[in-house]
N, C-alpha and C positions, 0 to 999 in steps of 0.2 A: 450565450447564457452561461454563467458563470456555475458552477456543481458549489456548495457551501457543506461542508462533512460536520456532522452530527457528534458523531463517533468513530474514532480509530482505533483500530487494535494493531500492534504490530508481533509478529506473528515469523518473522526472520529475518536479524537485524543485518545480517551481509551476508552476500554469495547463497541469492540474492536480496535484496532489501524488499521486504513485501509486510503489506498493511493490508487489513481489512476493513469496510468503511461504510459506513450508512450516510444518508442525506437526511432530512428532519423527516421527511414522508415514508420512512422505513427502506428506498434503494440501498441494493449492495453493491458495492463498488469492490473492486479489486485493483490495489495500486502493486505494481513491480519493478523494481530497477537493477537490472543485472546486463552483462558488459556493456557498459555505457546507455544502454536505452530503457525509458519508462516508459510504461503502460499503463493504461488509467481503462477498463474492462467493466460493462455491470453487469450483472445476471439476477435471477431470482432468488439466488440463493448465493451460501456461501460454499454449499455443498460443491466443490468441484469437477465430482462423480457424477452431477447432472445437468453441466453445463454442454451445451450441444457445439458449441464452439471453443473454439483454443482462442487465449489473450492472444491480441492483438494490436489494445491499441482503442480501440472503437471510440472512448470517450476522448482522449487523448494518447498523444505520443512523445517525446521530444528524445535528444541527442544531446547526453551531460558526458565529457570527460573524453574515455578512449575505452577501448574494446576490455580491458583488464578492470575496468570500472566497474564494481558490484555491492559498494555501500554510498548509500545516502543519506543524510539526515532526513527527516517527515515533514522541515522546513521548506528545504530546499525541494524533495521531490513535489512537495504542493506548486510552491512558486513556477516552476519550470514546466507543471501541469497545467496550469492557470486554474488549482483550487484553490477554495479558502478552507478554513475552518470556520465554524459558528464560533461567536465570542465566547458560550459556554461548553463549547463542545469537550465532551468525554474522549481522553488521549490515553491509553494503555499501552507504556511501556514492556518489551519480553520483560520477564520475569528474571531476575540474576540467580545462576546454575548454584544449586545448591550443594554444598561439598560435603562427598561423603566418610563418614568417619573411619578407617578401617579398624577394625577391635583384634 
């Protein structure tokens, strides 16, 4: 059964690369790729503080690059997950750091 994402949010773009992720039925997904491995994790929330388990892996796992490997595009970590996205799905790039003035 193939996972289809709703909505992503990304949430830290390297070291490690991590998205947050609904399915159209409201599941939360938690994607990660840091030293070379993804995880693909769902819980009831996104709250991490009350996930009874450590990612893992559960939904998906794979082995991209080498151990120093801790960014990924949202492309590529789908592909290598075996997700899709929905065709209209909502993608939420981080935000670009805002620079601050000194006076």
């Amino acid at each position: 059964m193939t996972v289809t994402l709703t909505k992503v949010v990304q949430t830290c773009p390297s070291l490690p690369s991590q998205w947050n992720a609904w399915d159209a039925v409201g599941r939360y997904y938690y994607l990660r790729f840091r030293s070379g491995r993804g995880t693909v994790d769902t819980y009831d929330t996104a709250d991490h503080e009350t996930w009874a388990t450590a990612p893992d892996g559960a939904v998906a796992y794979f082995e991209h690059g080498d151990d120093g490997d801790s960014h990924i595009t949202l492309t590529d970590f789908l592909t290598a997950a075996g997700l899709e996205l929905a065709p209209d799905a909502e993608v939420v790039p981080m935000p670009e750091p805002t620079a601050t003035k000194e006076t």
